[in-house]
Structure formats: C-alpha cells, structure tokens
N, C-alpha and C positions, 0 to 999 in steps of 0.2 A: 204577252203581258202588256197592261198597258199602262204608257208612263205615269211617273207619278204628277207630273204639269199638264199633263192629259186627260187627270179627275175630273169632272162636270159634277161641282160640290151643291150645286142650287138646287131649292127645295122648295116645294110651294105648302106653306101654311094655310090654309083655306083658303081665300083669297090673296093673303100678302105672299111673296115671292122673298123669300131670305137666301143671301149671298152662298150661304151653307148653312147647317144645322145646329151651329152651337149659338145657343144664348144662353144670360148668365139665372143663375136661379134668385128667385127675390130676396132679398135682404142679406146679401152674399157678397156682392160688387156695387163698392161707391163710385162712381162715374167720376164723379168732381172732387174728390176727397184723392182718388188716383192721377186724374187730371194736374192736380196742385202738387204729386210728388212725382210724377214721369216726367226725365229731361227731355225737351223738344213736345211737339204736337202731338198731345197724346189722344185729342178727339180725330183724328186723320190714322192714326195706329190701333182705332179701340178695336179689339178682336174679337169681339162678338157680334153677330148677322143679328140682332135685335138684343135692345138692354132693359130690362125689367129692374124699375129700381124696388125699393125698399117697399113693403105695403104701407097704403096709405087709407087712412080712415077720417066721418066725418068732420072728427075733433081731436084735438089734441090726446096721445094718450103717453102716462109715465113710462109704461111697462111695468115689469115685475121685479121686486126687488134683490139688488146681488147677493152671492154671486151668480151669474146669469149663464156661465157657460166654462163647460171642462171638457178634456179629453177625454178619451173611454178608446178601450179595446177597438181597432182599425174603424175610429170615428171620431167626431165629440158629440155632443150631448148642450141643447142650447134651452135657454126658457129667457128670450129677450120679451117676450110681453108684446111684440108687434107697436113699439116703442116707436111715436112718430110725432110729427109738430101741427097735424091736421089736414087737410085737402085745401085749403085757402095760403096757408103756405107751402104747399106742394105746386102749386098755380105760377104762386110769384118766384119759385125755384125755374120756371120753364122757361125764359130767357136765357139762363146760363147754358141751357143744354142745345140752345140753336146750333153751334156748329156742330153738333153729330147730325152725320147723313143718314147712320142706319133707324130706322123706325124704335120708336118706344110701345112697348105695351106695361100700362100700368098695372099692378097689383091693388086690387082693390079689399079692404076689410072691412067686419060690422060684425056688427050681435042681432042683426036682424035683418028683413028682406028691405025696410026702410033706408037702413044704413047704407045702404051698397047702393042702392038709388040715387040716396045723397050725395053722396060721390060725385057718382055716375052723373047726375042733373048738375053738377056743379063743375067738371071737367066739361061737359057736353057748352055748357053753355060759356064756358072762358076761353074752347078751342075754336065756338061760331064767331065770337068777338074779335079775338086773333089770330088768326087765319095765319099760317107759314111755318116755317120749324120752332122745335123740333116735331118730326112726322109724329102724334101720336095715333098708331094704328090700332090702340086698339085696347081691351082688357083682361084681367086673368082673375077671376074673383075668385080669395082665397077664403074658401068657405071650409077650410081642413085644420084651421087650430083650435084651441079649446075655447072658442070666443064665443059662446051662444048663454044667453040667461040659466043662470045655473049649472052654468061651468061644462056644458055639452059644448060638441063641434056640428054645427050645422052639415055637413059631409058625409057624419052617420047616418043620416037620415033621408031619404029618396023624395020627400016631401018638400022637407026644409030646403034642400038645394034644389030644387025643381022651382022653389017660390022666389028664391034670391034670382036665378038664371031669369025669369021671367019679368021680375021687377026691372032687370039689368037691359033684358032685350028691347023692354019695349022706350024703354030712352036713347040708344043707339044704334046707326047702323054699321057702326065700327066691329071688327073682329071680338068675339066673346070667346072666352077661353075660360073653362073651369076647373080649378085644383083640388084634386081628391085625396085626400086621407088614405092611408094604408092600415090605421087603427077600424077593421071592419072585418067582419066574415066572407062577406062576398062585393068585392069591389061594384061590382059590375050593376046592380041593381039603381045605384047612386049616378055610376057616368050615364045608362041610359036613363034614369029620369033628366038630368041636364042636358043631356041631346034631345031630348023631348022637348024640353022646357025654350030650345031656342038657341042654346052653345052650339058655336062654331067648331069647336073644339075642344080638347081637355087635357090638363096637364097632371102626370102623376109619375112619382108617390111625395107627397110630401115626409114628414117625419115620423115616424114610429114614436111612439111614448115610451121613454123610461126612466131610470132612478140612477142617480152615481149614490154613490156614500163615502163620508170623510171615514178617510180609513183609520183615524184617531179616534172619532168621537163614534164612529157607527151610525151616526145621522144623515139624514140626507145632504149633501153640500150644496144643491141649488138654491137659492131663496125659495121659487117658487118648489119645491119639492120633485116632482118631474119635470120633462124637459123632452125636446123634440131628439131622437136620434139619427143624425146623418154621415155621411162617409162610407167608404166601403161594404161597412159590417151590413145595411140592407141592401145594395144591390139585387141579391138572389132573390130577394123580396121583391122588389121595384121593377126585375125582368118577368117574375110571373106576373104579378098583375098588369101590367103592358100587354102581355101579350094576349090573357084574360078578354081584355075591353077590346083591345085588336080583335082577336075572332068573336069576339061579340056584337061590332058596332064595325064592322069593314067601310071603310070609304072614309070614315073619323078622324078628322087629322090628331097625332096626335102627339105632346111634347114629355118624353120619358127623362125624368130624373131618378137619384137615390145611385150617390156612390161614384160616381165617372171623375175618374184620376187618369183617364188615357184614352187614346184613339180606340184602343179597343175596346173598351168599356162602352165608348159613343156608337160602334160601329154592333156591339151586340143589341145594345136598346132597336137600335133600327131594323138590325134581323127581329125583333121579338115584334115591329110592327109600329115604332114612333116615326114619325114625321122629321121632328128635330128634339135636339137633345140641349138639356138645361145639364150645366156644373153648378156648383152648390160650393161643399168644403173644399174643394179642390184651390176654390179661388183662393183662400187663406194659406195658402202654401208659398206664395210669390206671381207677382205681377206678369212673369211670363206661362205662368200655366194655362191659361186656355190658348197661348198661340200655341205651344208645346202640344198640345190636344188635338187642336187642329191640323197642325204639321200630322203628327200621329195617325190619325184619322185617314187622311189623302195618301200615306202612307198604305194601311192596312187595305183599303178599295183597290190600291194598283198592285199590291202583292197578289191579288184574287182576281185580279183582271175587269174590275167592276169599272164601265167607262165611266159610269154614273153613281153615284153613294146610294138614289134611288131605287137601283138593281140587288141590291142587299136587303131591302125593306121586305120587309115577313116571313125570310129565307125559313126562321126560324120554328115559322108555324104549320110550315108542311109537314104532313103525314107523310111516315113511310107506309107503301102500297105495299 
C-alpha cells in the first residue's frame, strides 16, 4: 500500500503543470474577499493548484434580478446573471492578487465571438505591459450560460463555440480552456468542435437548468425565473459526460466538475477521465473544504495503492473483455 505522503498528487494540464488537481470552479471562490477574512497569510494557505475567479466580461454587467439563488434537493440552484464590474476593472484588480504563486486562468464571457475577444485583446495586452505576478496562465471561456442574443447559450451549438474558441486562439498563446453546457443531447459534438477550433482543453459540466418555486405562492422564486443547478444532485450527469468526451477526444486534457463535496467525488471524475477537478458548491460550505478534499483525495489514491492520482485516470472507461 502506499503511504499516504507518498501520493505524487501533480498533474499536467496541457502545458501548465498544477501542484494537484483541485481548482476552484468560477464564481464560487473570492480569493480577496477570503483573503480579508482568514487569520494569518491566507495567499501562502490558498488550497487550490490554480484559482479561477469570477467570469469576467467586456463591460460592466448588473446581472439578474433577486432573488438570485436557493437551495434545492442535494444542491442549490443559482441565476447571478454573471454579474461583474467589466475586464478594465478586472486588470486594475490584478495587483492585489501578486502574492499568489499558484497560476490564474481567467474565466472569460460574452454574447458573442467579439466579446470574448475583447477580453481576451484586452487581458492580452495589460499582461505584455506588465510583465510579473500574478502568473496568469491562461483561459476558460465560459461559453455554457444563457448569454447569447435571444437568450441561447452559445455551448448548444458546435458552430457558435467553434467561432468564439477561434476568435480566442488567435489572440493568445496562453492555455485555452472551454466550458461546456450539460443543457444538450450530445455533449460531445460541441467539445470536439472547440478542439478543432484551437482549445487546449475543456472544462465540464457547467450547470444544468432548472426552476425552484415558492412553495407559498407556486411561482417561480428566482428573479430570473430559471437558474443554473449545481451540487451533488448532477454529479451522475457530470461523470457521464466526462467520460463521453474522454473516449471521444483521448489525449484532451480535461477539467471535470458538477457535485464534488469529497476526495472521492474528485477521485471518481479522474477515473471517468479528467485531468483535474474543479469544486463548485462545495466551497460554500466553509473555508476549509477544499483543503478537507484534498486531504480526502491523497487519501483515497493510498488506500488503492495509486503512487500517482495520475494512475486512476480512465480507470473507469475500460471495458470488461
């Protein structure tokens, strides 16, 4: 058996090499918001091998009006509108975040292939200007919520995210990572158009769509009427389709979310075939869960003898002979 200080927890994301597999999923973990309420150096304790903050878009947006978010049967249920202060304040935010050593990949949004360009040409040219921390390595363009003209998600559609991965490539040489929808029939047609298009990578499942109701009025209770569903309850969703785009796209690095509240939750996504593993709700439970996840994790590899977390990856998609 081998010990549990004895895990070899390191994973290479495309080209970037992360300390282990857990990073946090976007708009889930405030870095500086946690920073301000953890006693001691909490950029020297941050427990994630890369931090994805919030998504970030050309312009300012409100978001959606409250209430914005409830609980629901082993989840909650969110419609924040991808509520942000724009990419020209997301720039002058990047000073605060120098003393983190681990890498950023931003989260990027739009309603079009322009948008995400915008971004992209506008991070691109504030990170040639000033050169040093924070690393940011790279992108995850979240082309999976209902943000497209006429109220579509760009993610449905093998075309529409083929155009955004494309507008995105050809502005940097940084890591590209694209987030796919689980609102679809067949995942798979969407990740290999973005592997076509130029992604490095791809992150999935984002959110499932669905509805709470006030159980007073029988109305819906979010403002925005729907709402993204995360937590537990799609897991079993979020490991088929992983493992989907795994035998479909082998060699794909790839980052699986949807549901991981434990080592073992992280250590199933990488049997079904991810790379590293994004938490999501889990973070909303208390500041020490993703180290708790992590313990967990190095955990569950030395109960199975795995020297490496690596040696688990696609356990899950062998055929029995």
């Amino acid at each position: 058996m081998t010990g549990v200080d004895g895990v070899d927890l390191r994973v290479d994301l495309g080209s970037l090499t992360l300390e282990h597999p857990l990073v946090d999923a976007s708009g889930t973990f405030d870095l500086l918001e946690n920073a301000r309420r953890f006693r001691g150096d909490y950029f020297a304790a941050f427990p994630y091998a890369a931090y994805v903050p919030k998504t970030v878009t050309s312009g300012p947006r409100e978001g959606n009006p409250p209430p914005r978010v409830t609980e629901t049967a082993c989840g909650m249920i969110n419609a924040i509108g991808l509520e942000n202060p724009g990419v020209e304040a997301f720039v002058s935010s990047l000073p605060a975040l120098r003393p983190l050593r681990q890498p950023v990949i931003v989260s990027v949004g739009g309603n079009a292939p322009e948008d995400f360009a915008a971004v992209v040409r506008h991070l691109e040219e504030a990170l040639d200007s000033s050169p040093g921390p924070p690393h940011v390595a790279g992108y995850e363009l979240n082309v999976s919520c209902p943000n497209v003209r006429g109220g579509l998600s760009i993610g449905v559609d093998p075309g529409a995210t083929a155009a955004v991965t494309t507008a995105v490539r050809a502005l940097t040489s940084r890591l590209v990572l694209v987030k796919l929808t689980p609102n679809v029939t067949d995942v798979r047609p969407v990740a290999r158009a973005a592997v076509q298009a130029g992604a490095d990578g791809l992150s999935l499942v984002n959110t499932l769509r669905g509805m709470v109701l006030d159980p007073a009025t029988l109305r819906p209770f979010l403002g925005n009427r729907t709402g993204g569903l995360c937590g537990p309850a799609i897991k079993p969703v979020a490991l088929r389709m992983v493992a989907e785009v795994a035998e479909e796209l082998p060699g794909v690095p790839l980052v699986g979310m949807g549901g991981v509240t434990s080592g073992r939750d992280a250590l199933e996504f990488i049997a079904c075939g991810a790379t590293a593993v994004a938490v999501g709700a889990a973070n909303f439970s208390g500041l020490e869960a993703p180290r708790r996840i992590l313990e967990e994790l190095r955990r569950e590899c030395a109960a199975r003898g795995f020297a490496r977390v690596g040696d688990a990856r696609g356990l899950a998609l062998a055929r029995a002979g």
